[in-house]
PAMAR-354050 format. One record per residue: residue number from 1; y, x, z of N, C-alpha, C, O in turn. Coordinates in pm, whole numbers, always signed. Each point is the difference from the previous one (the first is absolute). Layout:
BEGIN
R/NUM/Y/X/Z/Y/X/Z/Y/X/Z/Y/X/Z $
...
This chain:
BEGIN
R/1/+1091/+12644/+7385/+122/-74/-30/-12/-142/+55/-105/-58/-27 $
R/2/+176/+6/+84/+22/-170/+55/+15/-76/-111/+77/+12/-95 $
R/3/-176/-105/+125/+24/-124/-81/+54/-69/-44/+9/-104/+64 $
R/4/+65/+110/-206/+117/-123/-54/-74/-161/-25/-110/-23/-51 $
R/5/+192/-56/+94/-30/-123/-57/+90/-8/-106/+112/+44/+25 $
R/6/-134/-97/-160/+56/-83/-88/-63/-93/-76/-120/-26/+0 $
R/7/+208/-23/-67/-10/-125/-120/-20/+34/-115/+97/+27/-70 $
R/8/-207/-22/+27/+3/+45/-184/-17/-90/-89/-102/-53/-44 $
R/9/+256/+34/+11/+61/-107/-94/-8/+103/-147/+35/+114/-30 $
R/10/-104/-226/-34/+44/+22/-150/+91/-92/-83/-7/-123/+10 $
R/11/+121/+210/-122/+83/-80/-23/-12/-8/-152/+25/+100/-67 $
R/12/-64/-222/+5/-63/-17/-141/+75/-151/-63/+59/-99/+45 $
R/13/-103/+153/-177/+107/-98/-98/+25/+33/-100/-74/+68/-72 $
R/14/+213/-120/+37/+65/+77/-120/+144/-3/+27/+35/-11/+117 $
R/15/+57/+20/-215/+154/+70/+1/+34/-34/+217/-7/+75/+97 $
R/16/+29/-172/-108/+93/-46/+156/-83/+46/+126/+47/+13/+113 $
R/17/-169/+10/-150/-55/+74/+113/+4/+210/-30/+23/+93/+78 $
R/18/-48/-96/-182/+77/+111/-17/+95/+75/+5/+3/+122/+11 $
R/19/+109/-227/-24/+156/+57/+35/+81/-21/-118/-24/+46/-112 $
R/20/+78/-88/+130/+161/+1/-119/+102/+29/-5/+52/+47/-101 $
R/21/+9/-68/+217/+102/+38/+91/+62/+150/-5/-24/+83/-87 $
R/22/+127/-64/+221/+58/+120/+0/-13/+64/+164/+62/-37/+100 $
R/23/-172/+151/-112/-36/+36/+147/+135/+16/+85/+18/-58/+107 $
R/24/+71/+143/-166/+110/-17/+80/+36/-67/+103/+50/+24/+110 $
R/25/-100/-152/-191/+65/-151/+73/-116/-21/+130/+31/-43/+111 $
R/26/-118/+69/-137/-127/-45/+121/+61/+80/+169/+93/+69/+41 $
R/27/-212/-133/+5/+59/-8/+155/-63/+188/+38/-75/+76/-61 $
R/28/+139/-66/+170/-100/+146/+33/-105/-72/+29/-16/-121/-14 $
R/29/-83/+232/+73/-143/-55/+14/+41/+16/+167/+66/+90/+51 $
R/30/-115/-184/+1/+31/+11/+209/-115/+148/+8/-87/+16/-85 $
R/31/+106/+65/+182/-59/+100/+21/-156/-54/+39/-19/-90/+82 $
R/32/-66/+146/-139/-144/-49/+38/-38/-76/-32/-100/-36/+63 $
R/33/+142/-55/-188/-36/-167/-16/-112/+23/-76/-101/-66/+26 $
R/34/+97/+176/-150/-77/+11/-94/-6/+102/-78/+97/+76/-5 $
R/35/-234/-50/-89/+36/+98/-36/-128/-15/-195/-93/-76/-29 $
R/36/+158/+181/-44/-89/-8/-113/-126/+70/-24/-13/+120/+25 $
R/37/-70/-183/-66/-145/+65/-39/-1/+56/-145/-33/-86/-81 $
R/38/+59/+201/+28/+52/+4/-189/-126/+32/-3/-32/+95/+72 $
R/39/-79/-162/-156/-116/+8/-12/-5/+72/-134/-71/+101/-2 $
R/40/+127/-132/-99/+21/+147/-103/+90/+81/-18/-7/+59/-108 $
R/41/+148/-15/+218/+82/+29/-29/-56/+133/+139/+0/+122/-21 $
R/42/-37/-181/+138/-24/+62/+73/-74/-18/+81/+35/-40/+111 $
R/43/-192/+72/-152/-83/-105/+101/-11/+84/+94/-45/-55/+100 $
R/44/+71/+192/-80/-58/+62/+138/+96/-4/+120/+6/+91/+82 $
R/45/+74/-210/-75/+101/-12/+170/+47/-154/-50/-29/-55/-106 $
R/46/+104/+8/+208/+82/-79/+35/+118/+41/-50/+34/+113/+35 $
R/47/+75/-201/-144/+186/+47/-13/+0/-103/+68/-81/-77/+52 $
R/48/+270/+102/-69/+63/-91/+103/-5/-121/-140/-20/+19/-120 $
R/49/+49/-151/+200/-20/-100/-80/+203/-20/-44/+98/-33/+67 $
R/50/-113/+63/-180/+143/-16/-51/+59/-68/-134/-101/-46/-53 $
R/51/+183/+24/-9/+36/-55/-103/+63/+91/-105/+94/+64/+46 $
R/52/-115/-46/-148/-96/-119/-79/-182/+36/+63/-68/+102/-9 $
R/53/+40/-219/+64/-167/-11/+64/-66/+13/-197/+15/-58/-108 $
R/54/-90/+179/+169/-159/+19/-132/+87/-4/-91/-17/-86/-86 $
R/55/+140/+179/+74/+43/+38/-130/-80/+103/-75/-10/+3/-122 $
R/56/-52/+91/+216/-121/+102/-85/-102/-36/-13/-76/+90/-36 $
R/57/+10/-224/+55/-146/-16/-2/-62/-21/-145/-97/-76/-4 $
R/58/+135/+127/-100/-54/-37/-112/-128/+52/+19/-30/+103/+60 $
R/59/-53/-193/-124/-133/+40/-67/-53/-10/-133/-52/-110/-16 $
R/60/+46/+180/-80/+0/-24/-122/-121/-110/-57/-2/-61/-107 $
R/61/-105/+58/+228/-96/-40/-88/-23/-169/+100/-99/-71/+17 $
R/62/+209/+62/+19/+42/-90/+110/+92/-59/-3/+26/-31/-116 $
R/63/+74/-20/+215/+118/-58/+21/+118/+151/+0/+4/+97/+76 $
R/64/+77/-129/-187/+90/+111/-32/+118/-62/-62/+13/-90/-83 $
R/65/+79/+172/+152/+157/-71/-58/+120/+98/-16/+114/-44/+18 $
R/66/-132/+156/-46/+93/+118/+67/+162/-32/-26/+51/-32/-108 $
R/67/+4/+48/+216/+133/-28/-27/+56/-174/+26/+109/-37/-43 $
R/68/-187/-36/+103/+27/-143/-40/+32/-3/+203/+94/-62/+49 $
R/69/-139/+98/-13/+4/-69/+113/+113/+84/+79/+11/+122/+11 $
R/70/+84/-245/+50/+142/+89/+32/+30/-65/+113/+89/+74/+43 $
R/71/-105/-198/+71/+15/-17/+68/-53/-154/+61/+34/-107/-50 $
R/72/-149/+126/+202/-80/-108/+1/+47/-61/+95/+114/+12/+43 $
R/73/-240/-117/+16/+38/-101/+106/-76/+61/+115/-8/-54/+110 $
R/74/-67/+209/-152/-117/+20/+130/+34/+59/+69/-88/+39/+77 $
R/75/+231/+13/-50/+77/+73/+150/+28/-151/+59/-33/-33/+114 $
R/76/+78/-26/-179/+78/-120/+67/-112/-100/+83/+19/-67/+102 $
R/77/-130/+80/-176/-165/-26/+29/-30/+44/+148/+11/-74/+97 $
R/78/-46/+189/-96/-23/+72/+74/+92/+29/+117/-75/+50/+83 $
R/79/+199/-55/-29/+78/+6/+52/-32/-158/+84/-37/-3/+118 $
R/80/+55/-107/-192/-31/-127/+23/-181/-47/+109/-16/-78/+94 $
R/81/-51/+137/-142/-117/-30/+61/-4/+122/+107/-79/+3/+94 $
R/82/+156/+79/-117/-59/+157/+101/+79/-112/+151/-86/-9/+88 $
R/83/+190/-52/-54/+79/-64/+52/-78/-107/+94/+16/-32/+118 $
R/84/-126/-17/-240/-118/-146/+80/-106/+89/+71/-51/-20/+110 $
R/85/+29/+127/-199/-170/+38/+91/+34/+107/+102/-38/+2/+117 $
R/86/+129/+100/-186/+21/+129/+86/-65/+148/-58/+23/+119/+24 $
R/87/-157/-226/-150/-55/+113/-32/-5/-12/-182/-29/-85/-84 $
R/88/+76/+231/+86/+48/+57/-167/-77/-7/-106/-121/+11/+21 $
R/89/+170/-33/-171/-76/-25/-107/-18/+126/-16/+81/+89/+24 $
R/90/-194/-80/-67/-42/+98/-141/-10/-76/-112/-99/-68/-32 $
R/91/+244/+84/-54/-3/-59/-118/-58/+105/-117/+25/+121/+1 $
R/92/-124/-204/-126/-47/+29/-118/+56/-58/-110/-27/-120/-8 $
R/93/+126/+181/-116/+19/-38/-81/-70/-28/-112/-56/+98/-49 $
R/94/+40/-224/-22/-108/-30/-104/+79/-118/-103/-55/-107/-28 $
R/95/+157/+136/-11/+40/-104/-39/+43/-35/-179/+122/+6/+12 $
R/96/-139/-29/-120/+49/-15/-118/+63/-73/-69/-58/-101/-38 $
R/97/+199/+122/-6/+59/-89/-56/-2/-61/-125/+9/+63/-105 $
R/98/-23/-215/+116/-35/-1/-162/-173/-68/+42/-50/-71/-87 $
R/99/-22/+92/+202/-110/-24/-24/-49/-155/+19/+40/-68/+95 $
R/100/-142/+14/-207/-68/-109/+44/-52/-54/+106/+20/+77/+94 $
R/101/-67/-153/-67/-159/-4/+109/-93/+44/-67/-76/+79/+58 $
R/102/+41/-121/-237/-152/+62/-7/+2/+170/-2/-101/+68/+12 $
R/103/+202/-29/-24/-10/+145/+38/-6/+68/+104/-11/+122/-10 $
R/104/+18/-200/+161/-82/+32/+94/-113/-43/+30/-53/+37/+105 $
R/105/-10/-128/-193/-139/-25/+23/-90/+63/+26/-9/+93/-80 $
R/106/-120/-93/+202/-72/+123/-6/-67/+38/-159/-27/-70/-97 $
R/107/+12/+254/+129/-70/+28/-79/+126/+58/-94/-13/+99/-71 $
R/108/+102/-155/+79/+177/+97/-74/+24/+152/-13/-50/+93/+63 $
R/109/+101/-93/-120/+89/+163/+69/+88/-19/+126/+7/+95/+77 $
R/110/+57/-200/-51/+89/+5/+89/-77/-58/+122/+33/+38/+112 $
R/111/-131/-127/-128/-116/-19/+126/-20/+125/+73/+17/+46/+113 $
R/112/-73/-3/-256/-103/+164/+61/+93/+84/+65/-41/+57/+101 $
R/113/+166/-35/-139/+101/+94/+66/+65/-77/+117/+79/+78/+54 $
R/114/-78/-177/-3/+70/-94/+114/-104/+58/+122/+17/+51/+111 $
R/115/-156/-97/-210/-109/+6/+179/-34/+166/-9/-53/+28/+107 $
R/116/+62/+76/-181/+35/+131/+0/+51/+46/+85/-55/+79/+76 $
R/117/+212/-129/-66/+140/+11/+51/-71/-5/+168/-13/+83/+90 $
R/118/-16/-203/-107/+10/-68/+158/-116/+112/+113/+29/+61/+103 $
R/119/-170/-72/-182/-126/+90/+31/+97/+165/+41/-10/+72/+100 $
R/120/+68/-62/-181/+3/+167/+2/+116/+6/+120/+7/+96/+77 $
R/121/+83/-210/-70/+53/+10/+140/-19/-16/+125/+48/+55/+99 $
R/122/-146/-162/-119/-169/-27/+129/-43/+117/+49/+29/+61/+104 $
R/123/-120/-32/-217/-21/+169/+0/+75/+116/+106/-54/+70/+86 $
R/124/+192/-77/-125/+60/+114/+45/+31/-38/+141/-8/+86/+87 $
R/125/+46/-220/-57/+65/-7/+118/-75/+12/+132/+46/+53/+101 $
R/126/-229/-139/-119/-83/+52/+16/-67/+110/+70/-73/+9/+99 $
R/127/+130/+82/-195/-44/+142/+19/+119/+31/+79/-17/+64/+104 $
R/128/+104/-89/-130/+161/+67/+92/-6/-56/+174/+100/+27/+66 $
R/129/-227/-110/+10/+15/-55/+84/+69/-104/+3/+27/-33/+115 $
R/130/+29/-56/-219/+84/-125/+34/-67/-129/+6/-106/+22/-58 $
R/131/+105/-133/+91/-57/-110/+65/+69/-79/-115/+122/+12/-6 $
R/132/-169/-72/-64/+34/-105/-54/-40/-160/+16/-107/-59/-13 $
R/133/+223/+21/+41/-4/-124/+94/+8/-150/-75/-3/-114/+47 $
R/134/+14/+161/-174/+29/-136/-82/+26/+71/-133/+83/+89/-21 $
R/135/-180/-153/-78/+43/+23/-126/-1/-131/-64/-79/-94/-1 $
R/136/+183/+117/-47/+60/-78/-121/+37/+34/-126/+0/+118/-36 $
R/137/+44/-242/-63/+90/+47/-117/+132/-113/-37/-8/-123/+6 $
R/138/+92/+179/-32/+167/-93/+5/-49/-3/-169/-53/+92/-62 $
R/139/+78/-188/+27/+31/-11/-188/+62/-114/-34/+12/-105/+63 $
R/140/+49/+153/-231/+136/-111/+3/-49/+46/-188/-10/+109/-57 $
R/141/-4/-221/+22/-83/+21/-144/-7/-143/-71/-51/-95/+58 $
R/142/+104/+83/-184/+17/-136/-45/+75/-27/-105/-20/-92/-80 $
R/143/+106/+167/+76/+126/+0/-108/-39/+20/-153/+42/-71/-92 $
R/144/-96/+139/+85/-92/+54/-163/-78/-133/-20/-2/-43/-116 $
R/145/-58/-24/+204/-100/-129/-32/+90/-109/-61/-15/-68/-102 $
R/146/+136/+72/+219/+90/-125/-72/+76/+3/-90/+66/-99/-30 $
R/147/-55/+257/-56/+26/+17/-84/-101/-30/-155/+42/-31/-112 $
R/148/-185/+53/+157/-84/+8/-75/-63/-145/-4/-90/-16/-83 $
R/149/+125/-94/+165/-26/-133/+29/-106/+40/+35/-68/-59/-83 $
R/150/-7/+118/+146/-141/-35/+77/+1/-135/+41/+108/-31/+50 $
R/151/-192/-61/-54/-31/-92/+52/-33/-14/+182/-94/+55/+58 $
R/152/+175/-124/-9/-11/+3/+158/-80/+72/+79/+11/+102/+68 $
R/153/-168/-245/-117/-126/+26/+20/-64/+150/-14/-43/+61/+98 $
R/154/+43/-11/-225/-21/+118/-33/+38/+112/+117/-78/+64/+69 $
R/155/+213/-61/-69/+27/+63/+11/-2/+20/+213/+36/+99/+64 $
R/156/-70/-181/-32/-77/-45/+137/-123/+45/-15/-32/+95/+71 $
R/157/-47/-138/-144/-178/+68/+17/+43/+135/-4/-32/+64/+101 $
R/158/+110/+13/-209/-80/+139/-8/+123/+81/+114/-40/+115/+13 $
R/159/+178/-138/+75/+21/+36/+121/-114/-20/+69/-70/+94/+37 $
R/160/+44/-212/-16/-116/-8/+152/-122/+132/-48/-65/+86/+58 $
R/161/+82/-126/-178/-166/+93/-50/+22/+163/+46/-77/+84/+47 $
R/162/+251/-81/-91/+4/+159/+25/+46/+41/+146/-8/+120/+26 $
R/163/+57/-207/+75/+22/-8/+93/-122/+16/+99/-6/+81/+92 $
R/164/-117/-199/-135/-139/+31/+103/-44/+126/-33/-60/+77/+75 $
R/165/+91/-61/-190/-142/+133/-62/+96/+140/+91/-65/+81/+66 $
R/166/+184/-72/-72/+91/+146/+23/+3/-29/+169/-51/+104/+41 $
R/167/+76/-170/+58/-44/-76/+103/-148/+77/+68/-8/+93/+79 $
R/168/-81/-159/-134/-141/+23/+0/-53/+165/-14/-75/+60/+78 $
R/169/+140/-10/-202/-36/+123/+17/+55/+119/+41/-48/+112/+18 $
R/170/+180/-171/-3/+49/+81/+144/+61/-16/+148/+103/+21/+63 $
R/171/-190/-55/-54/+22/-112/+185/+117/-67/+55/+24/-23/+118 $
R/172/+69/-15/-257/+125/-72/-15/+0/-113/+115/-65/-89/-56 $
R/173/+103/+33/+197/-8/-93/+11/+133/-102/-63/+5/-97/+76 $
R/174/+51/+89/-134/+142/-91/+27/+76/+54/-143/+55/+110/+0 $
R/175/-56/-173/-86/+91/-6/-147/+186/-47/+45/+38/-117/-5 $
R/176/+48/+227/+42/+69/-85/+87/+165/-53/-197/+88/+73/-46 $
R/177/-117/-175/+16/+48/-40/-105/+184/+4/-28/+71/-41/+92 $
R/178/-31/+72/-170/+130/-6/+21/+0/-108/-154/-78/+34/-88 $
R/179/+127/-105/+74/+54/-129/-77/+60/+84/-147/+61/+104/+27 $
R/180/-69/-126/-121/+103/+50/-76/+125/-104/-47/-17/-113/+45 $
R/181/+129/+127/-120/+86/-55/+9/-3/-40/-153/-95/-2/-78 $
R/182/+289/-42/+49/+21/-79/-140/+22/+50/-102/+103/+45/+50 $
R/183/-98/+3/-176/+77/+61/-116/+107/-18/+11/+31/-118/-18 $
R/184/+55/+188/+43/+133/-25/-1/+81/-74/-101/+115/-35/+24 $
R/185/-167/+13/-125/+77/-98/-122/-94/-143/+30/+56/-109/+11 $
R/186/-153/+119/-4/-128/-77/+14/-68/-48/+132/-97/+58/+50 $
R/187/+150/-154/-3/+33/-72/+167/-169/-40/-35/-76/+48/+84 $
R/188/+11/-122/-185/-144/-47/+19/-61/+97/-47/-118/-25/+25 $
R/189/+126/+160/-100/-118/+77/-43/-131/-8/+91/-111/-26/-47 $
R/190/+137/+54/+191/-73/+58/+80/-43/-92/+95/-76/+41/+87 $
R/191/+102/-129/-87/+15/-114/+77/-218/+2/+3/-71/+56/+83 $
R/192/+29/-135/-199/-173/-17/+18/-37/+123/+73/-102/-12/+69 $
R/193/+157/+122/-68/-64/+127/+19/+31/-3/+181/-95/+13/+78 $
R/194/+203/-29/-40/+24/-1/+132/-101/-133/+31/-96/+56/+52 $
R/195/+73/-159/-54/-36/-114/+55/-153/+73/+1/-66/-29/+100 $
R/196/+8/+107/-185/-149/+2/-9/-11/+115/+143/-103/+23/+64 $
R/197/+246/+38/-38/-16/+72/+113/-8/-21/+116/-56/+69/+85 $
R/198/+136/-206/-69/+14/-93/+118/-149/-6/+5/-73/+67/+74 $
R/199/+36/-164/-169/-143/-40/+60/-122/+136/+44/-57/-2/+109 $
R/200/+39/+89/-190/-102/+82/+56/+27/+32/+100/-99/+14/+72 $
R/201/+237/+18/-3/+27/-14/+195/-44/-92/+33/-76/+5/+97 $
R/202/+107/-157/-173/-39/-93/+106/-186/-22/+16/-53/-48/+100 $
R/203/-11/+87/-200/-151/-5/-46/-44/+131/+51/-115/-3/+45 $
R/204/+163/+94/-43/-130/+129/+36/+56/+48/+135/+121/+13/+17 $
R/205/-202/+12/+67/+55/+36/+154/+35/+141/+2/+59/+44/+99 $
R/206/-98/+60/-231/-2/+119/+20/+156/+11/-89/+4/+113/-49 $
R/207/+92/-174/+21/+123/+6/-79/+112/-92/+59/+9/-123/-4 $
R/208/+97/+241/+74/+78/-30/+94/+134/-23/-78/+23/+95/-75 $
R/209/+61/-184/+71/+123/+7/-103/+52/+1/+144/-28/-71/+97 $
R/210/+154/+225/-122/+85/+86/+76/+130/-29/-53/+97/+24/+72 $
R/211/-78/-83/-211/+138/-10/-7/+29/-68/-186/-44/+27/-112 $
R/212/+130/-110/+164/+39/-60/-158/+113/-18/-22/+36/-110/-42 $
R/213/+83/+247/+69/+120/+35/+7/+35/-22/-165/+98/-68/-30 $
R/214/-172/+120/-62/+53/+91/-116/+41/-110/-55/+94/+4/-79 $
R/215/-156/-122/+109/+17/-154/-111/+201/-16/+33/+83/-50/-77 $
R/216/-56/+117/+226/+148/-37/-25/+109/+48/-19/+109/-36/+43 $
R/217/-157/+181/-155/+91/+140/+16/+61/-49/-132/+117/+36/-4 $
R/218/-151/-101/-98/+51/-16/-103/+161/-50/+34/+104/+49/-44 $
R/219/-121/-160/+134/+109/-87/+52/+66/+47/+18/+117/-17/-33 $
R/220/-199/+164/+144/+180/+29/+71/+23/+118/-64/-5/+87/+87 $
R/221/+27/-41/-187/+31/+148/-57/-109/+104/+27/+50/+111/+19 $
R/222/-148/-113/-14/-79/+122/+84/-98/+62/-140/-70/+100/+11 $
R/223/+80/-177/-138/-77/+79/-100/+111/+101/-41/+123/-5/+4 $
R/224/-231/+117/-52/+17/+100/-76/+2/-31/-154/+90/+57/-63 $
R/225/-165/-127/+2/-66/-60/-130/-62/-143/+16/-14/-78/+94 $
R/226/-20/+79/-242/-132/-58/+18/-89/-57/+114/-29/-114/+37 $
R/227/+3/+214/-5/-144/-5/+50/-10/+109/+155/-106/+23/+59 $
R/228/+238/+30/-19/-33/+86/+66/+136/-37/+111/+84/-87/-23 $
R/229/-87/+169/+137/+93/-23/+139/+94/+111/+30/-24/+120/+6 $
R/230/+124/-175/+8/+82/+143/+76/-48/+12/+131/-54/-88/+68 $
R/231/+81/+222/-33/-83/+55/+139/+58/-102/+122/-56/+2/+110 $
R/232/+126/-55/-124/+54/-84/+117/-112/-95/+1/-67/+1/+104 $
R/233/+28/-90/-204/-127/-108/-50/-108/+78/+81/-38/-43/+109 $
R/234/-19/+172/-170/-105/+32/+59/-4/+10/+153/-98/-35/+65 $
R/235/+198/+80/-18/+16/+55/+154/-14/-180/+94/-56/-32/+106 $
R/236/+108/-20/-175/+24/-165/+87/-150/-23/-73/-8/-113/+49 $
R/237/-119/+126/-127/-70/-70/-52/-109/+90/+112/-76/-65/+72 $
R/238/+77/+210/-65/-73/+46/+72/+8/+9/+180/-98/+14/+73 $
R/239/+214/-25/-37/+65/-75/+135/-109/-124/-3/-81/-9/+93 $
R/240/+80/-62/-175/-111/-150/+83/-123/+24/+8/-73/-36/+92 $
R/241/+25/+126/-229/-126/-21/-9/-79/+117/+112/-118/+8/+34 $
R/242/+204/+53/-6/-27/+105/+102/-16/-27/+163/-78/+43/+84 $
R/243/+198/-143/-81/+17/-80/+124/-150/-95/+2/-50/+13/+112 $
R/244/-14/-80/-178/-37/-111/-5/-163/+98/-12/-87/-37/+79 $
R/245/+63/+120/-147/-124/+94/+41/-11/+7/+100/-107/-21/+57 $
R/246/+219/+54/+3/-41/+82/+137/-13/-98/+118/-35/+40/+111 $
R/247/+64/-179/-138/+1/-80/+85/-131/-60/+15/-64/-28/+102 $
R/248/+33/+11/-251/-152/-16/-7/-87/+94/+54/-81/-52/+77 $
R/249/+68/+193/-92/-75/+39/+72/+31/+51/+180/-74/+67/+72 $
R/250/+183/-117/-45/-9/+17/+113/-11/-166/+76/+28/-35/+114 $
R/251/-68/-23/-200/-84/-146/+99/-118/+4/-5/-76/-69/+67 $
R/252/+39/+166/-162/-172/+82/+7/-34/+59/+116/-107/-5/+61 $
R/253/+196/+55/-39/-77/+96/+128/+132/+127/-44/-35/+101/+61 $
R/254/+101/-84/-100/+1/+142/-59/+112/+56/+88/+37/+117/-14 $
């Protein structure tokens, strides 16, 4: 069989990287841009990468949500960067809504099932003859902290902590960051929580901020709730951060 090149992006977090939205609304996927790795839903092939992205990936003893995830930003993702490099994601869903940072801390349930996820798609692709040309992980995670007031600081050490360690032990080069946004009743909830995000882009070379759309969906009509986006939000949030991946790695070499 001939050799595929791809990108094995992992997509981790909680609710907004998961999806909230309405697949309906998402873009098609461009033919060839990308495709899904279902590491418990279906680890023995490649699906097509579609919406709702990792609506079957529950893991019980892991990251599990059945029924929650209805429409994401990772066609719009993927479509966006397939455009800069030429060459297609293999996207991994890993994402929980609702979740802390210390609950991805290594050593978690949701640690242990993220670098699981990622290995067992290494693994396969690997074995399938494909070339993997860049691994990464997209994550958008924060909202539960500024709900829970984590303290800035805090809540900066144990990202970087869980960022080097998940990185490190699975040959992650590039954390590519997506910003999270405002409470929709609550213009400062989130505010310490975004700024502590700014800086670990501007402080760690391995954490790329791709996009800090969501801070202005409140404004213009684009929440769903609370706390969550209509698929239009996601599609324009994953449009940049997709664009702006792919730009980055194609001043790499790619």
């Amino acid at each position: 069989m001939e050799q595929k090149e791809v990108l094995l992006m992992m997509f981790m977090g909680q609710s907004n990287m998961a999806g909230r939205g309405n697949a309906q609304e998402a873009p098609a996927l461009i033919p060839g841009a990308g495709y899904e790795y279902r590491a418990v839903s279906a680890p023995e092939c490649l699906s097509p990468l579609q919406e709702p992205f990792g609506v079957n990936e529950n893991n019980e003893s892991g990251v599990t949500e059945p029924g929650m995830k209805t429409g994401s930003m990772v066609t719009s993702f993927a479509n966006a960067c397939y455009l800069e490099t030429g060459i297609p994601i293999v996207g991994v869903s890993c994402a929980k809504g609702g979740s802390s940072i210390a609950e991805w801390l290594p050593g978690t349930p949701y640690y242990r099932d993220a670098t699981e996820r990622m290995k067992r798609c290494e693994q396969w692709l690997t074995a399938h003859g494909y070339v993997i040309a860049y691994r990464g992980m997209v994550w958008c995670q924060g909202c539960t902290d500024g709900d829970l007031h984590t303290p800035p600081e805090l809540y900066k050490a144990r990202t970087k902590r869980f960022i080097e360690s998940f990185c490190r032990e699975c040959g992650v080069r590039t954390c590519f960051l997506i910003q999270i946004g405002n409470h929709r009743d609550d213009k400062m909830r989130y505010v310490p929580i975004r700024q502590a995000q700014t800086e670990l882009a501007q402080e760690t070379g391995d954490i790329v901020l791709v996009s800090e759309q969501f801070k202005t969906f409140a404004e213009r009509g684009l929440m769903k709730d609370e706390f969550h986006y209509r698929q239009e939000g996601y599609n324009l949030a994953g449009e940049e951060a997709g664009r702006n991946t792919g730009r980055y790695l194609s001043a790499r070499g790619l």
